[in-house]
N, C-alpha and C positions, 0 to 999 in steps of 0.2 A: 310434409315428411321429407319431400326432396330435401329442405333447407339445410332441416335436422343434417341427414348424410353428409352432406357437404361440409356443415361445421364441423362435423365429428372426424370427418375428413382430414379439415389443414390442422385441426388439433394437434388429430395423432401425428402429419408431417412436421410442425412445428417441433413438438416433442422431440422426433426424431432427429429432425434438424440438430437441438442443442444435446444430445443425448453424441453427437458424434464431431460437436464443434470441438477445435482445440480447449487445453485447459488455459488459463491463464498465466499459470505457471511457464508453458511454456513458451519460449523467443521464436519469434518470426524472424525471416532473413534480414538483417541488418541490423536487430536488435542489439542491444547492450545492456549489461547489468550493474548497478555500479552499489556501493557496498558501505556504510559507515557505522562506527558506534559515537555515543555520547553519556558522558558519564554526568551524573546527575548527582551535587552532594548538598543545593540548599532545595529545603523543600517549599520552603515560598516561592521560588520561582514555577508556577504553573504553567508556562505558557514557553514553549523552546522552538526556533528558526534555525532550520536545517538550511544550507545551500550544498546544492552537487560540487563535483570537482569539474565536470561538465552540465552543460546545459542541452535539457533536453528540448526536442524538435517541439514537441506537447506536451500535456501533463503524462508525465506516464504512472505505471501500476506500482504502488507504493504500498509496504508491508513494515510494521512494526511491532518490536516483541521487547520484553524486559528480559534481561539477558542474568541481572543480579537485582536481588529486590523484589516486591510485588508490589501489583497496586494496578491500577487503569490507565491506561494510552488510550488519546483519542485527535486522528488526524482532521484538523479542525479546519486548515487551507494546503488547498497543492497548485504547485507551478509549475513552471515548465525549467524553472531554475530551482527549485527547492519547495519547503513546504513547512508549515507548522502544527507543533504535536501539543497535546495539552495533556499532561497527567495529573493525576488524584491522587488520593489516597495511599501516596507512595510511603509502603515499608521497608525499611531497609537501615544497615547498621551507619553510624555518623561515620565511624572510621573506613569503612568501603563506600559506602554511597551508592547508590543504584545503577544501574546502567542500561542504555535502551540501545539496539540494534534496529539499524532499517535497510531494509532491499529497496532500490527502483529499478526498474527496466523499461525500455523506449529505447525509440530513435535519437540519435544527437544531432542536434543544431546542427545546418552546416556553416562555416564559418563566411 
């Protein structure tokens, strides 16, 4: 029964723990966010290599979104210099062409 308590115990601290962690979203001191799009008009190409304008200390937390167009993103490698995305099922008009947005944030390299 003691045991029982106990687990029940760091459960609930655990819990509480990530219940009051920061979100992800947001920058720690020294953080940077750095910001690009890429427009996408043939659709054979599946597989697309991002590099930053900086390079990061680590991987950092990488976000991607179709900005024009629909269809599936999926971040397939990440580096500490860049990453790569692999899309599907991209819809979208020949004369615009799709387009994907990505956020990273992290530390940079230092030189």
């Amino acid at each position: 029964m003691k045991k029982r308590l106990i687990i029940a115990g760091v459960v609930v601290l655990a819990i509480i723990t990530i219940m009051f962690l920061p979100e992800s979203n947001e920058l720690q001191d020294g953080e940077i966010t750095q910001t690009g799009s890429i427009d996408i008009s043939d659709s054979s190409s599946y597989t697309h290599d991002v590099l930053y304008p900086k390079k990061f200390s680590a991987t950092p937390r990488v976000k991607i979104k179709l900005t024009k167009g629909s269809g599936y993103l999926e971040i397939i490698e990440q580096r500490a210099d860049g990453f790569i995305f692999k899309s599907s099922n991209l819809g979208y008009s020949v004369a615009e062409g799709a387009q994907v947005e990505w956020t990273a944030s992290g530390f940079i390299a230092n030189k």
